[in-house]
N, C-alpha and C positions, 0 to 999 in steps of 0.2 A: 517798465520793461520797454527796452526799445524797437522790438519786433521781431527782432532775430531771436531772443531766447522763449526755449516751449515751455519752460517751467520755473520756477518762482524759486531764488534761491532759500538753501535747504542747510541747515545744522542738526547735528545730532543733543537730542538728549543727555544730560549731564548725569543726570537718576540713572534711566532705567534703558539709555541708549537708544532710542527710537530716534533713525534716521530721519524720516521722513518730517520733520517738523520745521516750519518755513521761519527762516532767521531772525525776525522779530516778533515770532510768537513770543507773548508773555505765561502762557500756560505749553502745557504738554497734554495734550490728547487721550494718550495711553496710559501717562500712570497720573496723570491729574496733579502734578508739580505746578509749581508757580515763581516765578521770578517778577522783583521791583525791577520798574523799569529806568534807565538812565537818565540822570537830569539834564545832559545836555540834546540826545539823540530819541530818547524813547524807547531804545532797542534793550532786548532784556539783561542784565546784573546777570554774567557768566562768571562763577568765582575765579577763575581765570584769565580774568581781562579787569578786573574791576580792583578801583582805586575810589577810598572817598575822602569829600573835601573838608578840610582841617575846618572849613567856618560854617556849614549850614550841618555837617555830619553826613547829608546823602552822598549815595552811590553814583557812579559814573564808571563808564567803559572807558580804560584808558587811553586809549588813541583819540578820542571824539571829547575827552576832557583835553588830551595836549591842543589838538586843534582848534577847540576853542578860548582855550587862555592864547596861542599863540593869532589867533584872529583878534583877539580885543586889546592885545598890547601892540601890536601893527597899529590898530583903532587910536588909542591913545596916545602914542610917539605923534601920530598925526595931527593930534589937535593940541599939542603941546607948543 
C-alpha cells in the first residue's frame, strides 16, 4: 500500500458472494471455499481469469501468464 489507500484491495466471492474478501485470499472466510493458487503470481485460480499451461498442466491467471511469457521472450531475443 502506498499510503493513500485505507483499505486492502477487495473481490467478491465466486461461491457464496461475500464481498468483503481481500484479492489474494486463497480461501473464503464465510463459506470455507478454496482456490489453487497461480504459478506465476500466487494470486488465487478465478475460473474466470484462468488458463492452464499445455506443458506442466497447472493453473495461471491469464493476464500474469501473458506477461510473463511476454517478459521472458523480450529475455530471450536479448541474449540471442
Amino acid at each position: 500500500m502506498d499510503g493513500s489507500e485505507k483499505t486492502l484491495p477487495c473481490r467478491t466471492c465466486e461461491f457464496c458472494q461475500y464481498q468483503g474478501l481481500y484479492e489474494a485470499s486463497l480461501s473464503c472466510p464465510q463459506c470455507n471455499s478454496s482456490w489453487e493458487p497461480c504459478i506465476v503470481s500466487g494470486y488465487p485460480l478465478v475460473k474466470s481469469q484462468m488458463i492452464q499451461c499445455n506443458v506442466c498442466k497447472m493453473g495461471a491467471i491469464r493476464d500474469h501468464w501473458n506477461d510473463y511469457i511476454d517478459a521472458f521472450q523480450k529475455i530471450g531475443r536479448a541474449h540471442v
